[in-house]
C-alpha positions as CSV (number, residue, x, y, z in Angstrom):
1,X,-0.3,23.4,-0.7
2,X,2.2,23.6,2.6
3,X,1.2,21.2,4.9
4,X,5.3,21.8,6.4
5,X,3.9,23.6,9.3
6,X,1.4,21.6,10.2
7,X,3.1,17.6,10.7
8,X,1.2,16.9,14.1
9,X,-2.2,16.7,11.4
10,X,-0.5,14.7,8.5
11,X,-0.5,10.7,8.1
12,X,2.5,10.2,5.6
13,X,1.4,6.8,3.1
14,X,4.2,5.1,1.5
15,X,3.4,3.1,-1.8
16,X,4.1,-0.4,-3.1
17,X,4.8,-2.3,-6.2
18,X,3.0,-1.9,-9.0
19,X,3.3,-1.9,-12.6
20,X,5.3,1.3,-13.1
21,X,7.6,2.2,-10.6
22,X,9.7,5.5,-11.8
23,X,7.1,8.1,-11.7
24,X,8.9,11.4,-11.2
25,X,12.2,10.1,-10.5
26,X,14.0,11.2,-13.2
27,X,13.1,14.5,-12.5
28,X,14.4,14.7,-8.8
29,X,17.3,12.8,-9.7
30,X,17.6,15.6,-12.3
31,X,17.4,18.5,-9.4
32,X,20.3,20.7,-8.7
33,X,19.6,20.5,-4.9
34,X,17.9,16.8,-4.6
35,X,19.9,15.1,-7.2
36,X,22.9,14.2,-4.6
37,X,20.4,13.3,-2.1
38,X,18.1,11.0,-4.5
39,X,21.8,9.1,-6.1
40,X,23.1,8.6,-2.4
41,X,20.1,6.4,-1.7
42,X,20.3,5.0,-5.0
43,X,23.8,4.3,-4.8
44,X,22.9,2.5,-1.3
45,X,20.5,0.4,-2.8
46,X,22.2,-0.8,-5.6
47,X,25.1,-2.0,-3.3
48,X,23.1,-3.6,-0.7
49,X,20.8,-5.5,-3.9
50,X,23.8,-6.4,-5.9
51,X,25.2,-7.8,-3.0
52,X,22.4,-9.9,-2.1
53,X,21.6,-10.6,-5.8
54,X,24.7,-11.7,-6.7
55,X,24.8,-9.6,-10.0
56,X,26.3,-6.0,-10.5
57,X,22.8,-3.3,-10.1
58,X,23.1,0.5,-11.0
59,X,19.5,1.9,-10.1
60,X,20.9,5.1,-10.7
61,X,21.3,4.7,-14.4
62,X,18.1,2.8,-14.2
63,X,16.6,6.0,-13.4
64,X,18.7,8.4,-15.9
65,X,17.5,6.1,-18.9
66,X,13.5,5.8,-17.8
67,X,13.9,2.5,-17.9
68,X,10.8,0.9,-16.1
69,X,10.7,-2.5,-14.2
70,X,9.2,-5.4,-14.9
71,X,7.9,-9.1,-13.0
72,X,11.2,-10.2,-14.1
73,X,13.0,-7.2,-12.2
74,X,10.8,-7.9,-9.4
75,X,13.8,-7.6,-6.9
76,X,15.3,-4.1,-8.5
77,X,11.5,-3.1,-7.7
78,X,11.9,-3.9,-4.4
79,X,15.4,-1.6,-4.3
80,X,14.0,1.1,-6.5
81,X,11.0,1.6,-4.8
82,X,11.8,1.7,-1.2
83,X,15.1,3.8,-2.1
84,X,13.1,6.4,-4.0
85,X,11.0,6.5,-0.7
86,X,13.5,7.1,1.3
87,X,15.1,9.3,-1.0
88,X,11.8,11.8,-0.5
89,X,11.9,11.4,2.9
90,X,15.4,12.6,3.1
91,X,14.7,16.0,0.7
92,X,11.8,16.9,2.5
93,X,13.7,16.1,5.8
94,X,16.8,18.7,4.9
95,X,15.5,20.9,2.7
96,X,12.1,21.6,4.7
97,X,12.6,20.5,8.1
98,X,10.5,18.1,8.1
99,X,10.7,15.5,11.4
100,X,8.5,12.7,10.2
101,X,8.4,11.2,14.0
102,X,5.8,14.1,14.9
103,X,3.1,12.9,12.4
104,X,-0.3,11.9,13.4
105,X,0.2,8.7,11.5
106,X,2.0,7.0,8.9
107,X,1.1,3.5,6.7
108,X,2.2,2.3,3.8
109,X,0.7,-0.3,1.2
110,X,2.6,-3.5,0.9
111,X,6.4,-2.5,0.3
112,X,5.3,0.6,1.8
113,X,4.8,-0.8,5.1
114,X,8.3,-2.0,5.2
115,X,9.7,1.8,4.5
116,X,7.0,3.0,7.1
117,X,8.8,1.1,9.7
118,X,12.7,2.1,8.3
119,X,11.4,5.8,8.7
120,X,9.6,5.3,11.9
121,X,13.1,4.6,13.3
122,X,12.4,0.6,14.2
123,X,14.4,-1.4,11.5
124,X,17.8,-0.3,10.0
125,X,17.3,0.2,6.0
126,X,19.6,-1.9,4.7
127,X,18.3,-4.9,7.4
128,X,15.0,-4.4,5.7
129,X,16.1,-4.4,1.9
130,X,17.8,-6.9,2.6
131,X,15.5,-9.5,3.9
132,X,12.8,-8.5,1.2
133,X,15.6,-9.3,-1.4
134,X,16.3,-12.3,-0.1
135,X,12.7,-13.9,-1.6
136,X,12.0,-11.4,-4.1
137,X,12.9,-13.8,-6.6
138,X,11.0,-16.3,-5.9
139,X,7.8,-13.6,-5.5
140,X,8.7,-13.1,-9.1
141,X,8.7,-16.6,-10.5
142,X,5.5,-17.5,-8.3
143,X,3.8,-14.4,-10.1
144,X,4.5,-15.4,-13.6
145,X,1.2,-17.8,-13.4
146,X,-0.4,-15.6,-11.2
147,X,-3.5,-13.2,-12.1
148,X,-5.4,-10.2,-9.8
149,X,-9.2,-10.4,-10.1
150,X,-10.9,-6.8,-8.8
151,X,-14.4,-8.3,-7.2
152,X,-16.4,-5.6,-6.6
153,X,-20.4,-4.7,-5.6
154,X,-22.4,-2.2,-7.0
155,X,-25.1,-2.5,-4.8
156,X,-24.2,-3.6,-1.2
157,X,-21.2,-5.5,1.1
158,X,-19.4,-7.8,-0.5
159,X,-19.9,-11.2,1.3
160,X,-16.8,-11.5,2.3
161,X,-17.1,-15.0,3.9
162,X,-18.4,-16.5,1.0
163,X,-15.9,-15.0,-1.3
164,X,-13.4,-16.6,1.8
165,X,-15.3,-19.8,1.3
166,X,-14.9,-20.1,-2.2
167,X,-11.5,-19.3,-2.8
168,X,-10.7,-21.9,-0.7
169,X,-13.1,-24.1,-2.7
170,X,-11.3,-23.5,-5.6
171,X,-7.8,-23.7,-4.2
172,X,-9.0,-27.8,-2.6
173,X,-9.5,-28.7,-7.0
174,X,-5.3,-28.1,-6.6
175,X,-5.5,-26.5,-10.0
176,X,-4.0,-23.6,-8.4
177,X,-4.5,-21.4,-5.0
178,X,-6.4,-18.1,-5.4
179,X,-7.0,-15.8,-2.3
180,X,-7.7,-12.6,-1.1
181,X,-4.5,-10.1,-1.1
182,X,-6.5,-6.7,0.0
183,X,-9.4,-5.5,1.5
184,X,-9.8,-2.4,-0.1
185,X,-13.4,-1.0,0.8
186,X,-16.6,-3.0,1.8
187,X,-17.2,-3.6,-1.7
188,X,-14.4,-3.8,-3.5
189,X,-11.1,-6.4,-2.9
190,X,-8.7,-7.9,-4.9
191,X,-7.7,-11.6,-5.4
192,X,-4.6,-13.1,-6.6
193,X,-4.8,-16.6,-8.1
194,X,-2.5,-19.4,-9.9
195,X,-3.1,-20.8,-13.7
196,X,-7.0,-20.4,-14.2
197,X,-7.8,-20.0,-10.6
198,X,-9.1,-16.0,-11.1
199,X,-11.8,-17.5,-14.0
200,X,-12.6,-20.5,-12.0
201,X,-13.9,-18.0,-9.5
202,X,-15.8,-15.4,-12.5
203,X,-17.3,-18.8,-13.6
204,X,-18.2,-20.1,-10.0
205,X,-19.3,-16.9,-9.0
206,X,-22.6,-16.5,-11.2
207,X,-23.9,-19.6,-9.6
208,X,-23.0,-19.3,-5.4
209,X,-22.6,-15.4,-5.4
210,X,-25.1,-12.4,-5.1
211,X,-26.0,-11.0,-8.1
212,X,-24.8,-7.9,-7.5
213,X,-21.1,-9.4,-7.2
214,X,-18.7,-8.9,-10.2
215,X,-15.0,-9.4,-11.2
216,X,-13.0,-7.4,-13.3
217,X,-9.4,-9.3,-14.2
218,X,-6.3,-7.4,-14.3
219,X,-4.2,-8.1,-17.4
220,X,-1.0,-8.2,-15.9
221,X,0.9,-10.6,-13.9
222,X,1.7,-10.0,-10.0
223,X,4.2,-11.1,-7.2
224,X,1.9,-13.1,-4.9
225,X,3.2,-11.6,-1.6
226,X,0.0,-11.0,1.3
227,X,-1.4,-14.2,0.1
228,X,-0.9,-18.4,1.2
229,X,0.3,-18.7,-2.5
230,X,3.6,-17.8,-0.9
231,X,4.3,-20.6,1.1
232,X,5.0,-22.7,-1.9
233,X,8.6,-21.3,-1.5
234,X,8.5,-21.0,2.5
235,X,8.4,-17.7,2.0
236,X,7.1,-16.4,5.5
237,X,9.1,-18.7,7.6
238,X,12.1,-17.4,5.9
239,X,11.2,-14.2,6.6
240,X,11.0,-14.9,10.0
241,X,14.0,-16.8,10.6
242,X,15.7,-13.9,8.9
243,X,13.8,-11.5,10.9
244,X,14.3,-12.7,14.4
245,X,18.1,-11.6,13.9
246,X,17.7,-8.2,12.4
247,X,19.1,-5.0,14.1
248,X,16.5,-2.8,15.7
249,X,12.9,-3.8,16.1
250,X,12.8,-2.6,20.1
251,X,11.4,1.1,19.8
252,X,7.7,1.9,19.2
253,X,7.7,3.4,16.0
254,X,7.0,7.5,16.0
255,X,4.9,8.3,14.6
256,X,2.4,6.0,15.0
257,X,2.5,3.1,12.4
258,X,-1.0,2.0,10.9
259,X,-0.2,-1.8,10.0
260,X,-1.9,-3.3,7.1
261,X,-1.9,-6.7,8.9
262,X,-4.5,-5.1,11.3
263,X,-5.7,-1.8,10.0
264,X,-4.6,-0.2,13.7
265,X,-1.8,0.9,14.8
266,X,-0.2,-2.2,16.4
267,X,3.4,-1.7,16.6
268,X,4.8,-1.6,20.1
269,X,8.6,-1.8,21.5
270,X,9.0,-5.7,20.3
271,X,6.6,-7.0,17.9
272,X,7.9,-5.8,14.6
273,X,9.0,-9.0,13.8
274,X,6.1,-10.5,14.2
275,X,4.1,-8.6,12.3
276,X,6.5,-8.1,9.4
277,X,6.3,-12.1,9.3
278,X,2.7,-12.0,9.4
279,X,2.3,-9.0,6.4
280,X,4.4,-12.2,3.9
281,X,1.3,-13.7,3.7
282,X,-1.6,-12.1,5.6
283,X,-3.9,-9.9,3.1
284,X,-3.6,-6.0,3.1
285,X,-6.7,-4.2,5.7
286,X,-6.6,-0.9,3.3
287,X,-10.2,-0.3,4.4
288,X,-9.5,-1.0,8.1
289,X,-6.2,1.7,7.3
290,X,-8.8,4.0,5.8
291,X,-11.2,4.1,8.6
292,X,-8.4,4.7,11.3
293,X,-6.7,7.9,9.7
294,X,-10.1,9.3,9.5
295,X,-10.7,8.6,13.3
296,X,-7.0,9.6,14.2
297,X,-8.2,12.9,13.1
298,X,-5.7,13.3,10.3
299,X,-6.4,16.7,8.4
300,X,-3.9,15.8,5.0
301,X,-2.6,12.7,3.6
302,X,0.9,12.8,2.4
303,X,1.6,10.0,-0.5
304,X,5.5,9.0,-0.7
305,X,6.8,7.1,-3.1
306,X,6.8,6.7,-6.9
307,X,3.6,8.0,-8.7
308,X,1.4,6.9,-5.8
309,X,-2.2,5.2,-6.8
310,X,-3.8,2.7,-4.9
311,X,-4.2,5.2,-1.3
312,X,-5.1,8.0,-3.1
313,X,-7.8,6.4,-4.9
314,X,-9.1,4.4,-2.5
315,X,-9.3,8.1,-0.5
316,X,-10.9,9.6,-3.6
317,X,-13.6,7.1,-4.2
318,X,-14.9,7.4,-0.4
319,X,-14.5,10.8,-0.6
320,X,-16.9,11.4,-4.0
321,X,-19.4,8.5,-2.0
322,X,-19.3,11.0,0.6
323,X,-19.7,13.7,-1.0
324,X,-22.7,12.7,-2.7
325,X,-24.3,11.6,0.2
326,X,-24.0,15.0,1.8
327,X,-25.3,17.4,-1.2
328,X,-27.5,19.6,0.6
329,X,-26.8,22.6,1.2
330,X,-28.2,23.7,4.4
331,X,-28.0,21.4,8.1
332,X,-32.0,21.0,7.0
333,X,-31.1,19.3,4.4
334,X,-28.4,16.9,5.0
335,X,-30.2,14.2,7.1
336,X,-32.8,13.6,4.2
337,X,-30.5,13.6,1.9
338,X,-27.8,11.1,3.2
339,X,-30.8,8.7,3.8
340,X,-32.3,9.3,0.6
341,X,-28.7,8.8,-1.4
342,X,-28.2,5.7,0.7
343,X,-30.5,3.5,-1.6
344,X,-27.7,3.7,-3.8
345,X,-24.9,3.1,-1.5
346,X,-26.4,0.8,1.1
347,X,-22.9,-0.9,2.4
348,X,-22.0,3.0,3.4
349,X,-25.3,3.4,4.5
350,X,-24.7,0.7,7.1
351,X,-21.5,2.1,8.2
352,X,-22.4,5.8,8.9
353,X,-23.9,5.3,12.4
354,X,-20.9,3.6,13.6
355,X,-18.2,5.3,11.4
356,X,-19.0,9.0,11.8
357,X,-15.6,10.0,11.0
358,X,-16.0,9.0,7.2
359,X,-17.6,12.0,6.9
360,X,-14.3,13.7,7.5
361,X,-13.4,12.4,4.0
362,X,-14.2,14.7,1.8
363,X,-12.7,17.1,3.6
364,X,-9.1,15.6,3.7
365,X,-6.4,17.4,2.0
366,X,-3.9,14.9,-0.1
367,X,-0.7,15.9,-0.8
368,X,1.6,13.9,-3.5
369,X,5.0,14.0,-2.5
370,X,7.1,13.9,-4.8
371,X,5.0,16.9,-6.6
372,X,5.1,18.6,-3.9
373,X,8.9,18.9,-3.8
374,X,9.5,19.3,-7.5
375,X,6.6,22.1,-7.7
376,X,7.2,23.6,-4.3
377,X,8.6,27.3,-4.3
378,X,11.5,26.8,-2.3
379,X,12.9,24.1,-4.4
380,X,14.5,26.6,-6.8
């Protein structure tokens, strides 16, 4: 799939931290042509993180051995992740002519955001590294008692203030604070919370929830960041004292930059650093980012990063709703059968009239970057 040709229709969606953070890396560290590219912003990294570390970091041979980060490595994430981003920006940049600045869109999911705004010409790199670095650390201790809960409906809308109402609940026992970290569709968001906070909330949930509510916990152990469980360390005023004397921040960012603080594209020509304070501790709008791509009139999705998951699934699962909603096959057709498939889906059922453009969904084209690159023609 070439979308090269065609940037003015693409939103580009940079990923965040997760559990596995190499994907293909190896592989386009491996490349005759990327290789240099990929170990210059590698090399930058590890300078700018050892520096700020204190300790002596060689992402490079990180990458050459496979060797996957952990909570403990939270901080090497941070570098690893937003270099490899970068890295693919860079190949697709010189090898395909790619101007990222004449995109519809771009967005990014948690650390993603912060690359978004490096590549959309506001923040230098190495200012932004370096002021994630600076509390990556304490992320990582915070998230070694800290658990995600999946709280999800089957049936309808997730009551979203009540869910609001009793994290807070919960949080008041000080046993622990537990609170939303992402909004990732009407019926589906994730929580992080502290000790037993996350089954507090399964237990309390039976009793002063719908029915139809349910929580899946996540096994592994998460950096609490887009959540109040941060300011145990003073981790979003330190941000912004840190912020307020970065270079940059006074260009609107081209293209456009969806905020997950929002869900809109609020960046102007001085507000970055408010907003980048804010997205410490305020809880990721994936839905909200969803929604606007499809009404921006984006025609392909272009995931950057690592092995990309949470965008392209969240894309996926609307697009399958969608889909299923619209399984007629002739104009006749499709009214009765989106109201008829609705019974099953009533929380998109209430959005339709006002959201036409999710129906563009299943139509969107999704391209994984750093596939793309490694399986494109001209990489040879």
């Amino acid at each position: 799939m070439d979308f090269t040709d065609r940037i003015d229709e693409c939103c580009f969606v940079f990923r965040g931290y997760n559990t596995t953070n190499l994907g293909r890396s190896g592989q386009l560290l491996d490349h005759e042509q990327y290789g240099p590219i990929f170990e210059q912003h590698l090399r930058e990294a590890s300078e700018i993180a050892s520096g700020r570390l204190g300790i002596s970091l060689d992402l490079i041979g990180r990458v050459r051995r496979g060797e996957e980060t952990t909570l403990q490595s939270f901080p090497q994430a941070v570098a690893l992740i937003m270099a490899t981003e970068m890295a693919q920006m860079s190949i697709l940049s010189k090898f395909f002519n790619v101007d990222i600045s004449l995109a519809k869109r771009a967005t990014g999911y948690s650390l993603g955001e912060i690359t978004a705004i490096v590549c959309g010409g506001v923040i230098p790199f190495a200012d932004a590294l370096s002021v994630l670095l600076d509390f990556a650390n304490d992320c990582a201790e915070l998230g070694e008692n800290t658990r995600m809960g999946i709280v999800f409906s089957r049936a309808g809308e997730l009551p979203a203030e009540d869910i609001q109402r009793l994290c807070v609940q919960i949080s008041a026992e000080d046993r622990g604070v537990i609170a939303v970290s992402a909004h990732l569709s009407p019926n589906t968001l994730l929580l992080l919370g502290q000790n037993d906070t996350v089954d507090r909330f399964n237990s309390l949930r039976k009793q002063r929830l719908p029915k139809e509510v349910h929580l899946r916990k996540n096994d592994h152990r998460w950096p609490p960041l887009h959540t109040p469980i941060v300011w145990q360390r003073n981790v979003s005023n330190r941000a912004g004292v840190q912020l307020q004397s970065v270079d940059g921040g006074f260009v609107a960012p081209k293209p456009p930059i969806i905020s997950l603080v929002t869900g809109e594209v609020s960046y102007n020509a001085y507000n970055a650093r408010e907003l980048l304070t804010a997205w410490v501790d305020h809880p990721q709008q994936v839905w909200k980012a969803v929604c606007e791509t499809l009404s921006a009139g984006v025609k392909t999705v272009v995931h950057v990063g690592p092995q990309p998951n949470l965008f392209p699934s969240t894309y996926k699962r609307i697009a399958e709703n969608v889909s299923t909603q619209m399984s007629g096959t002739s104009a006749a057709s499709l009214g009765k059968r989106i109201v008829s498939g609705m019974i099953d889906r009533p929380w998109l059922a209430n959005l339709l009239p006002s959201q036409a453009s999710l129906l563009r969904a299943p139509a969107l084209e999704h391209v994984i970057l750093e596939d793309w690159l490694l399986e494109a023609p001209d990489a040879s």
